[in-house]
N, C-alpha and C positions, 0 to 999 in steps of 0.2 A: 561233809562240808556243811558250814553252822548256814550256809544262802539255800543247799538245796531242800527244794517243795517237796513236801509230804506227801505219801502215795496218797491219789485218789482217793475218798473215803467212800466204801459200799455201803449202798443201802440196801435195805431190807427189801422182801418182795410187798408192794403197794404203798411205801413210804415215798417213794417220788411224786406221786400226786397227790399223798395228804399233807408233805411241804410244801406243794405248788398253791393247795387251797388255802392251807395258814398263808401262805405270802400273800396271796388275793383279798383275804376276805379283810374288812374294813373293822370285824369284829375281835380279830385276833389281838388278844394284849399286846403292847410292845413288846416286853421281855422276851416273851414267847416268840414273837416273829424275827428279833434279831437274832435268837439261837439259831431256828431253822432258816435264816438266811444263812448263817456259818457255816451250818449244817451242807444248805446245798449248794453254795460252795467249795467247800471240801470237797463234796462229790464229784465238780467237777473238773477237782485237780488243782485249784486254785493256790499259790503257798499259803501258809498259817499268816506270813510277816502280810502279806497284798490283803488275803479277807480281813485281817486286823486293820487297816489303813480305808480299806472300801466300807466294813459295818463300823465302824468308829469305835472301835476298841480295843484291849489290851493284846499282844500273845497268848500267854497264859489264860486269857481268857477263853481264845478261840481252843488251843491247846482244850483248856475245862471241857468243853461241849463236845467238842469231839470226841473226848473220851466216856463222855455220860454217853452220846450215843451209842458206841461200840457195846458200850457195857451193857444199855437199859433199853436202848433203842428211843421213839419217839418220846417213850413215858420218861427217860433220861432227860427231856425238853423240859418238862412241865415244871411248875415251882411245888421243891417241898412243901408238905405240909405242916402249918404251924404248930409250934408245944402247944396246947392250951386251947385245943378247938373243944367244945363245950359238948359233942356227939361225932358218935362214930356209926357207919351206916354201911352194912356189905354190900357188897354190888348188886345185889339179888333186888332190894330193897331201893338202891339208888334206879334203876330200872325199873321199877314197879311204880315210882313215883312220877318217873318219865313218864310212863305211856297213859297217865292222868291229864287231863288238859288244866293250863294254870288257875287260878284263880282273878276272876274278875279286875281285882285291885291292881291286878301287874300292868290290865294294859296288854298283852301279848296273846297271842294262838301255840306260839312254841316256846319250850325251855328253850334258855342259851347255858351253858353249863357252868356260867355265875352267875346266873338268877337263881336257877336250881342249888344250886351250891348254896345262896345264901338264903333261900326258904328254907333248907334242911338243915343248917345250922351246922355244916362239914366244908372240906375243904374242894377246891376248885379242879385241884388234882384227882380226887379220887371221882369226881364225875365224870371228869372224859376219861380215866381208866375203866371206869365202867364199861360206859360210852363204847370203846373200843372192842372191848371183851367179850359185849354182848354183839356187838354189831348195830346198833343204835345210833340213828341220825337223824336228830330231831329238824337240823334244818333242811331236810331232803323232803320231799313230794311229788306223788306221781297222782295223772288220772287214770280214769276208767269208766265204763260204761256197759250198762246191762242191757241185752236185744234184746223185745217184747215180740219180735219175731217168731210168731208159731211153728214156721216153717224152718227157723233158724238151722238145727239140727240137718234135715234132709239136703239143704243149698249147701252148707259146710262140705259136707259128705261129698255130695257133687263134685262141688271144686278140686278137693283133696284128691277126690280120686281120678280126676282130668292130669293135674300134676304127677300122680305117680303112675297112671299109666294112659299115656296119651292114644290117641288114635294112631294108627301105621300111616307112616308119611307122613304126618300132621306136626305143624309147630304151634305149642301152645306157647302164648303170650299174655303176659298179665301187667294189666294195662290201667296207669293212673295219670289224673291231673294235680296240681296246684293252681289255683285258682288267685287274682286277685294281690299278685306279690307285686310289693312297693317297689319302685327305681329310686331308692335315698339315696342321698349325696347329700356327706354332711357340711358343713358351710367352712370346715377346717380342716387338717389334714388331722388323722389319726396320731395319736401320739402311743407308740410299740412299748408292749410291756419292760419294763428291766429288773433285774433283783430288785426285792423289795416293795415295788410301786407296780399296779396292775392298771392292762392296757388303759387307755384313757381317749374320749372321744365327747364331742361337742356336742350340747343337748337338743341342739336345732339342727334343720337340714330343708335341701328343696327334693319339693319333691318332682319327681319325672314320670309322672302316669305309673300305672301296673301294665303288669305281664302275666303272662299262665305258661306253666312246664306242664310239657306231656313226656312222661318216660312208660316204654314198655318194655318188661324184663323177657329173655324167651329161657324159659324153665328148662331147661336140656341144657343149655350152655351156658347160663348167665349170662348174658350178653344183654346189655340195655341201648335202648334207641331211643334216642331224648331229641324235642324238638320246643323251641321257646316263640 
């Protein structure tokens, strides 16, 4: 029948969260974000004629991308690369330039992968297939912290070894606070994410004093006992 919806489109294993970050982040081209909205979409079950009428585009169009993605997967999203780009760069090489920090002039701490792109005089596509390939996330960061603890070692061991083998009859408990946490309430009601457009919430708020959580896990059963 020419009305009925197109089977669900599958996605790949960990493509559902890198379309849910392309929908979020505020840095994604458009082109790029109205495919993976198609994209997830399709996935979930959506007809081709309604996502055409919801992303503002043609059939055929939606048609188009769904079938790049079957075929290419996410890198089916990105835009070709132009005839006539001036350097070509292997991946090896476009990661090697990554894990450089930029140049003064940019203004930035991290590549975006058309900054990068257009410092190295290639195209926009073959950075985040780089990107991908290597496992490369330049906008990600984590911390960390080094003990100056001498004794660090021996209290480790300690612990470790109270959790793996506890005393007879004994319930160990491992036991933290948070400290310090705000009561906000923002001055508007939250506005819920929807395709396309990510959650959204008002820049002000009152506040209602702090609180502190105490949870303690008991290591035999997981079991947590939490009190505010």
């Amino acid at each position: 029948m020419a009305n009925s919806p197109a089977p669900a489109l599958g996605l790949r294993d960990g493509d559902a969260a890198e379309l849910d970050r392309l929908l979020r982040s505020t840095s994604t081209p458009a082109g790029l974000a109205r495919r993976a909205r198609i994209v997830a979409l399709a996935a979930e079950g959506m007809a081709n004629s309604r996502i055409s009428e919801v992303v503002g585009t043609s059939v055929p169009t939606v048609l188009k991308w769904r079938s790049r993605y079957l075929h290419d997967g996410l890198d089916g999203l990105l835009d070709a690369e132009r005839c006539g780009r001036p350097r070509h760069l292997d991946h090896a090489a476009v990661v090697a330039a990554t894990l450089k920090s930029p140049p003064k002039k940019y203004g930035v701490t991290h590549w975006s992968s058309r900054l990068l792109a257009s410092h190295l005089g290639i195209g926009n596509a073959t950075v985040a297939r780089a990107w991908r390939e290597y496992g490369v996330q330049p906008w990600r960061s984590g911390t960390f912290k080094f003990s100056t603890d001498p004794e660090l070692v021996a209290k480790v061991t300690d612990v470790v070894g109270l959790y793996l083998e506890p005393p007879e009859n004994a319930i160990v408990l491992c036991v933290d606070e948070k400290s310090q946490i705000q009561a906000l309430d923002r001055t508007a009601p939250m506005l819920p994410m929807q395709p396309g457009q990510i959650e959204r919430r008002t820049h002000d708020y009152k506040r209602h004093g702090t609180t502190t959580l105490f949870a303690a896990l008991e290591i035999a059963t997981g079991q947590v006992t939490a009190a505010v």
